[in-house]
N, C-alpha and C positions, 0 to 999 in steps of 0.2 A: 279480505280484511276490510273492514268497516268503521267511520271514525261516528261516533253518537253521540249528539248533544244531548244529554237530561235536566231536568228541574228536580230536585229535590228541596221537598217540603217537610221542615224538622223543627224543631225545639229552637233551632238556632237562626230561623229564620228561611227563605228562599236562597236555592245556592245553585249555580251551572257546575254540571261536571262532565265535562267531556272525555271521553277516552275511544282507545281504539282495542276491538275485540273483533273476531269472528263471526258473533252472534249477538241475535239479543238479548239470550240467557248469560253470556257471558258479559256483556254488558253491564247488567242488571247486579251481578255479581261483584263486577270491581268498582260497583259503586260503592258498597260495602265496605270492601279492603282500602279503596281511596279514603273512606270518610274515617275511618280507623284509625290510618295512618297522619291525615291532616289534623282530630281532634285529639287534646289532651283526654278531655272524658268524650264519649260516643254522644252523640245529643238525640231524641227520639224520632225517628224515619218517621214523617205521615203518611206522605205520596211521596212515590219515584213517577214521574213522568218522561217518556221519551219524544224528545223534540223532533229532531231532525235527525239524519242515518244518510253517510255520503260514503260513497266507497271511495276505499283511499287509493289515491294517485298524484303526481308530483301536484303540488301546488292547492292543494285541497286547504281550505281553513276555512272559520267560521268567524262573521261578524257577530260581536256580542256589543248590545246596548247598552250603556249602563247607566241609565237614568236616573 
């Protein structure tokens, strides 16, 4: 299992979504279900980009910038 940082790039702007999945397809997948779930209306996907890919193990996390 694998935790993946992504960038997506949408209607609503630049957004991090991290999640943990098996793969990258599966990854790529619950970006989808995640951004579903978080918006009241869906906003238009431009780019999915995948940042970083760390296998998960105690203590794993990611620093995020938020400039």
């Amino acid at each position: 299992m694998y935790l993946y940082r992504l960038e997506v790039e949408c209607s609503k702007g630049k957004l991090t979504v991290i999640t943990a999945a098996e793969d990258e397809e599966k990854a790529f997948r619950a970006v989808d279900e995640h951004m579903e779930r978080h918006f009241l209306t869906m906003p238009d996907i431009h780019e999915v980009t995948l940042l970083e890919k760390k296998r998960i193990s105690p203590g794993t996390a990611y620093v995020i910038d938020m400039k």
